[in-house]
C-alpha positions in Angstrom: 0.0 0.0 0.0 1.2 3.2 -0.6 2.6 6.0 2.2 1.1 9.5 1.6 3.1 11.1 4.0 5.1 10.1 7.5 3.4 6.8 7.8 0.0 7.6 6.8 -0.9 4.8 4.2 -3.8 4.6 1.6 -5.5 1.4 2.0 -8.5 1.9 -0.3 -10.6 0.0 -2.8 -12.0 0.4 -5.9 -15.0 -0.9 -8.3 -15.1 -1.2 -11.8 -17.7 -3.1 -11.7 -20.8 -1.2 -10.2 -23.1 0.7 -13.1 -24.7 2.9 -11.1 -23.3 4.9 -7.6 -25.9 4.5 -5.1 -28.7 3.5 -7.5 -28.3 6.6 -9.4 -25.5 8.0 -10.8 -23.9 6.3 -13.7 -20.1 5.7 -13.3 -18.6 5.4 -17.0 -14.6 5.5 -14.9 -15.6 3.6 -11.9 -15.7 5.0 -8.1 -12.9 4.6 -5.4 -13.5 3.6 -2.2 -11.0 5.5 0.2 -9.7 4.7 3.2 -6.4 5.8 5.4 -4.3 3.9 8.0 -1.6 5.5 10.6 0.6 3.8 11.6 1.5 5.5 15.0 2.0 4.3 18.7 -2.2 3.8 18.3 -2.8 2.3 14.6 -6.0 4.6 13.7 -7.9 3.6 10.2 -9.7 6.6 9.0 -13.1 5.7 7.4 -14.0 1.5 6.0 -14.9 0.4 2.8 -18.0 -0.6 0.8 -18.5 -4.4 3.0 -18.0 -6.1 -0.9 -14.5 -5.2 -0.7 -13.5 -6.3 2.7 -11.2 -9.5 2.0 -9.3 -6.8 0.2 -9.7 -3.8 2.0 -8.2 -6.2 5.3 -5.0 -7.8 2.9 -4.5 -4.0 2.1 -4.4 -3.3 6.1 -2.3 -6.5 7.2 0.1 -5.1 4.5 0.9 -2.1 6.4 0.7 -3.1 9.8 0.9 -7.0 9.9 -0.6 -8.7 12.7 -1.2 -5.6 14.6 -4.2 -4.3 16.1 -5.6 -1.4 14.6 -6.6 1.0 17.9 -8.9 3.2 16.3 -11.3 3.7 13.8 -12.6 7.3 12.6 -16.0 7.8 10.9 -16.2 10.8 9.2 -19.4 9.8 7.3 -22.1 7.1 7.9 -22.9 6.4 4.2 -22.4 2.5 3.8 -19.8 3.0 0.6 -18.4 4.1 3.7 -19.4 2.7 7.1 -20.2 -1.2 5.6 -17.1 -2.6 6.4 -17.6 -1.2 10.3 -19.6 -4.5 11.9 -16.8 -7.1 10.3 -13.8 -4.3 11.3 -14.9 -4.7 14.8 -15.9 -8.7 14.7 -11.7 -8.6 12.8 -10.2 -6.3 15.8 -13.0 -6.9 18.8 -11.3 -4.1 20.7 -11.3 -1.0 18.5 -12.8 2.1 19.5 -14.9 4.3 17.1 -14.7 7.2 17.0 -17.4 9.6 15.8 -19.7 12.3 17.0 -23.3 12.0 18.6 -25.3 11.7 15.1 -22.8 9.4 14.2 -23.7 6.4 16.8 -27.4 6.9 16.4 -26.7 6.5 12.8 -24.1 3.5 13.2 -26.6 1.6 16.2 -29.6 2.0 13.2 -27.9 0.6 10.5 -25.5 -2.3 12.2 -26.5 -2.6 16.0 -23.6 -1.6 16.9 -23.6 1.0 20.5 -20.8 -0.2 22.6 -16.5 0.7 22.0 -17.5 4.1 20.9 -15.3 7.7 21.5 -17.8 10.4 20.9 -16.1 13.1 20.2 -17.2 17.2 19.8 -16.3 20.0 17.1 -12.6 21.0 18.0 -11.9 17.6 20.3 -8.6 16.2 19.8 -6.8 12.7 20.2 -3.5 11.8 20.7 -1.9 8.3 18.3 1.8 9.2 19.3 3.5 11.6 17.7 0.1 12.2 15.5 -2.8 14.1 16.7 -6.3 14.1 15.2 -8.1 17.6 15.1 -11.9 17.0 14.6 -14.3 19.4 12.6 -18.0 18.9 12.8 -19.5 19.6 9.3 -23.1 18.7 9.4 -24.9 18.5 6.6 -21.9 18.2 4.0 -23.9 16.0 2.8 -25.4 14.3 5.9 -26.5 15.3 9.5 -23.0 13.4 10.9 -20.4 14.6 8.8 -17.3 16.2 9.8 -13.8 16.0 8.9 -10.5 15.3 10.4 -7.1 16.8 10.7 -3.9 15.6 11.2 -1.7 18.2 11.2 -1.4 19.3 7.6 -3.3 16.1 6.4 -7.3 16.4 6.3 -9.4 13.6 5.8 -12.5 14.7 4.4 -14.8 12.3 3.7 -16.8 12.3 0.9 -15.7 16.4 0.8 -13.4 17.6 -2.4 -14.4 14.0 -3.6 -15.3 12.5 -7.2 -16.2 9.7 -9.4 -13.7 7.7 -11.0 -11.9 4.6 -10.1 -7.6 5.5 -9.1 -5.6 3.7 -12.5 -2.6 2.9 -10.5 -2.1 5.8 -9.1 -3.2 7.4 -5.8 -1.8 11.2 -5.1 -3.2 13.8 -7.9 0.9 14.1 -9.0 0.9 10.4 -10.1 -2.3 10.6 -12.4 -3.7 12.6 -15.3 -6.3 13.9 -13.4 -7.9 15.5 -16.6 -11.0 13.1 -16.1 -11.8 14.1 -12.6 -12.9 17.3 -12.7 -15.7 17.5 -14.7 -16.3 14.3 -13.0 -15.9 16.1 -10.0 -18.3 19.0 -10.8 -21.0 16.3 -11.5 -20.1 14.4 -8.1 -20.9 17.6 -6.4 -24.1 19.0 -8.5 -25.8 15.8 -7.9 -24.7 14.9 -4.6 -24.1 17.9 -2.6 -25.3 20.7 -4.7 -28.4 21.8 -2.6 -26.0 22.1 0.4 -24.2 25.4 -0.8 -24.4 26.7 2.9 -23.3 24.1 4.9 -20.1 23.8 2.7 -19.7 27.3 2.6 -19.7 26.6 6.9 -17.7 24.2 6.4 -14.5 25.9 4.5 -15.3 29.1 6.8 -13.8 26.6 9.2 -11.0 25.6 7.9 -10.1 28.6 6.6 -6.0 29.4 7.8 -5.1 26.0 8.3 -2.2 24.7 6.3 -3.1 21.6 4.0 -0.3 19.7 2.1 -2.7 16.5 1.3 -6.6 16.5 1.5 -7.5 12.9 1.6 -11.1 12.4 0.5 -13.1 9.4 0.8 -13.6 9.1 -3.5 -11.1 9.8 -6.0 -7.5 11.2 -5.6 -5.5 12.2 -2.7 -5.0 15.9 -3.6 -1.8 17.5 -3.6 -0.4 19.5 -6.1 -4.2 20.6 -7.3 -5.2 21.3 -3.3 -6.0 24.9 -4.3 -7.5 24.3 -7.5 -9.8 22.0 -5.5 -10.8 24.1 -2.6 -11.4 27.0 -4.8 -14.0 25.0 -7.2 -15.9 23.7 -4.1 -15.5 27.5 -2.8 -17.6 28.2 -6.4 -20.0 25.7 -6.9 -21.0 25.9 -3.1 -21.8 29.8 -4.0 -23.7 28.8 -7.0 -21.3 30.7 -9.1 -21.0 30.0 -12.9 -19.2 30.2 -16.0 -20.5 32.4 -19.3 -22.6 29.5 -21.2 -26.0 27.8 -22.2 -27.6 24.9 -21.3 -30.5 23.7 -23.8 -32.3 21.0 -22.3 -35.6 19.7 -23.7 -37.9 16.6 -24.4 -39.3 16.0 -28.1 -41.7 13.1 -29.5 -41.6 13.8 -33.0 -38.6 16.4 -33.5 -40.9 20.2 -33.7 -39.2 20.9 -30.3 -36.1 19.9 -30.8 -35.9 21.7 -34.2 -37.0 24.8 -32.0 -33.9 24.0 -29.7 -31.6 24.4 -32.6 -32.6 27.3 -34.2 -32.5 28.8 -29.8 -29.4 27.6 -29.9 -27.6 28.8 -33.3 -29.4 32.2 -32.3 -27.2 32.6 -29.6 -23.7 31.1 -31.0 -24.4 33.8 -33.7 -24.6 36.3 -30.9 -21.4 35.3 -29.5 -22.3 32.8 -27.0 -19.5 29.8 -27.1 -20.0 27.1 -24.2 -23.4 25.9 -25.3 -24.3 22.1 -24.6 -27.7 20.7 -25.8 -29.4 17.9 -23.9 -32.7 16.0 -25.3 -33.4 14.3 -22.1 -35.0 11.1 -22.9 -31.4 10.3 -23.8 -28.4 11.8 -21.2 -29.1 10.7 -17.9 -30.3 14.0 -15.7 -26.7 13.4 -13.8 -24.8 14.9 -17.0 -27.6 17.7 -17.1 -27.4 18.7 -13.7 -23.5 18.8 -13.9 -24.1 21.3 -16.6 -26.6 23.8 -15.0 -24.2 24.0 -12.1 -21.4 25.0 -14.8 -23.3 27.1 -16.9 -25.1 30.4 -15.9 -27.9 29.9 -18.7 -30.8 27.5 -19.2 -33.5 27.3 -21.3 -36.1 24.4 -21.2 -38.5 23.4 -23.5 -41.2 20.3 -23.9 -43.9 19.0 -25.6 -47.2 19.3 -23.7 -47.6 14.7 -24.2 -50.7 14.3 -26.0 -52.5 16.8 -25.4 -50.3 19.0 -28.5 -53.1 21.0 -29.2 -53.4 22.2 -25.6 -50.4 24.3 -25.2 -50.0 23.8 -22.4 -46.1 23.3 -21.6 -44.9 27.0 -21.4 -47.2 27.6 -18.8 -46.5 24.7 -16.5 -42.6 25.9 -17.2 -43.0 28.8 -16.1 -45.1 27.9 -12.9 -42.2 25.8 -12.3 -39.5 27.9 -12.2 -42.0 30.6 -10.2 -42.2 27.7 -7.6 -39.2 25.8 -7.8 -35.7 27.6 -9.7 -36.5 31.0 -9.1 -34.2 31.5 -12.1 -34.6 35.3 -14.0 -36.8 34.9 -17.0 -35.1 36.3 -19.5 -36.7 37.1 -23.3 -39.9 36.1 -24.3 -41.1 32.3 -23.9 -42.0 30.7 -27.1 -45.4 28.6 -27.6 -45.6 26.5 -30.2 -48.5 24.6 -31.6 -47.7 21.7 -33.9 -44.6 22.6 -35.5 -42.7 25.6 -36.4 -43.4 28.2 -38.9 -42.1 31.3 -40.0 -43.1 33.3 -36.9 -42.1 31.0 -34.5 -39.1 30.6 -35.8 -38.2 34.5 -35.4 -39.4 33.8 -32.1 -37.0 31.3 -31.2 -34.5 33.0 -32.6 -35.2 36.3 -30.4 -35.2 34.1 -27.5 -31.4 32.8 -28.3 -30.6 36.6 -29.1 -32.3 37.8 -25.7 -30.3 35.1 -24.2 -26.7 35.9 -25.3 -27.2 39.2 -24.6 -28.0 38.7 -21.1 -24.9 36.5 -20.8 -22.5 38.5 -22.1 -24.2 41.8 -19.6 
């Protein structure tokens, strides 16, 4: 297994296997499954594996520490890609402490039965391994009620924060990989996963904020190192719902008459001078990919066909009351209704929309 840094070792998994992350997500690279061991006076493992991986998540611990006991265990995060591995850990090394705060063993005792050899700990607790000491950071609701993170002296683990999709090729530390596939993997990680959180992260770096970080040590995808900053700042944007100049089109068509409007939207406003425009028909990217884009991009237009009742009109209306109720986005333009198919007038429409559009972007 590989040291990161003055005995602290990567012992993680990953899975190539799995189609969809948590029933939902697709995962065309994979996922990792991180976990950390220190190897200190008290051996502390930082965070289990998904329980499908335990015969090698244990070989990848013996191979640090031998026969050893490990003294500790840290859970940052109940989520079982996460916690599963805890009930076999403790049957493995019957007298472990845990270590977690108060939300934490309510969680733990719900989904393993599990209540006794627990250290609870509280935001800005410490314990002592040896010439290691582990700083703990409550950050609720980064994604879940339990969450928090902990330090160890310039090392933070994390959990599932500054983390992304995509099994590790060989390589664990950001310097060893082309890590040109995580971000965007990362940015969809986030949007779909933690993007309705904005304030708790925002909390959440507020306190960490001065503290010196060689190695963040998240509980999917890379150890982060030589990108730390490039890291910190992205989930510093996407947490204040900042965006980049661009357009997302996203609509559903049953016989092509919207998706012909979405095109002539969409070469309006590339003719404008609008450059980062992506166009989803949604009956065929999964929402994961779409979602990852409204979170990049600072535009969106939607459009649909009102299902069988086409004659109706009725799906510019029901957008509309949508975003009233729901997005709150800033209408921008005029909304275009179109019955049966285009023709010469909505097409001008459509194209005033993609012009109304672009200019708004580029103000």
């Amino acid at each position: 297994m590989q040291e990161i840094t003055n005995k602290i070792y990567y012992v993680g998994v990953n899975d190539r296997n799995k189609t969809l992350f948590e029933g939902l997500w697709p995962l065309p690279y994979g996922v990792s499954y991180n976990s950390y061991l220190i190897d200190d006076e008290k051996v502390c493992l930082i965070d289990t594996v998904e329980v499908d991986f335990f015969t090698q998540f244990i070989e990848h611990i013996h191979e640090v520490i031998g026969d050893r006991p490990v003294d500790y265990l840290v859970v940052n995060h109940m989520e079982p890609d996460h916690s599963g591995s805890i009930a076999l850990i403790k049957k493995y090394y019957p007298n472990i402490q845990i270590i977690g705060n108060k939300k934490t063993f309510q969680m733990m005792e719900g989904f393993y039965g599990i209540a006794d050899g627990t250290v609870e700990v509280k935001n800005g607790d410490s314990i002592e391994l040896g010439s290691h000491t582990l700083n703990f950071v409550l950050t609720p609701m980064v994604h879940w009620p339990e969450t928090m993170v902990t330090l160890c002296g310039s090392v933070l683990f994390s959990g599932d924060a500054f983390g992304c999709f995509g099994a590790l090729n060989g390589g664990i530390i950001d310097e060893q990989i082309n890590c040109d596939a995580f971000w965007l993997e990362m940015i969809r990680y986030y949007s779909n996963i933690v993007g309705k959180y904005g304030t708790p992260v925002q909390n959440a770096l507020k306190k960490l904020e001065g503290v010196k970080l060689d190695y963040i040590c998240a509980t999917h995808g890379p150890v982060w190192h030589q990108y730390i900053n490039k890291v910190v700042a992205e989930y510093d944007r996407m947490s204040k719902y900042e965006t980049e100049p661009g357009l997302v089109i996203c609509y559903g068509t049953m016989y092509g008459n919207t998706e012909r409007a979405a095109e002539v939207i969409a070469r309006a406003a590339s003719e404008a001078g609008v450059k980062n425009i992506v166009m989803y028909n949604v009956s065929k990217t999964h929402h994961s990919y779409i979602i990852r884009d409204v979170f990049r991009y600072k535009g969106l237009i939607v459009g649909a066909p009102t299902y069988n009742t086409a004659w109706a009109s009725k799906a510019v209306s029901e957008i509309a009351r949508w975003n009233e109720e729901k997005l709150h986005y800033e209408p921008v333009g005029e909304p275009v209704e179109i019955k049966q198919s285009l023709t010469p007038e909505t097409k001008a429409a459509c194209e005033a929309l993609g012009h109304a559009m672009a200019e708004r972007l580029k103000g």
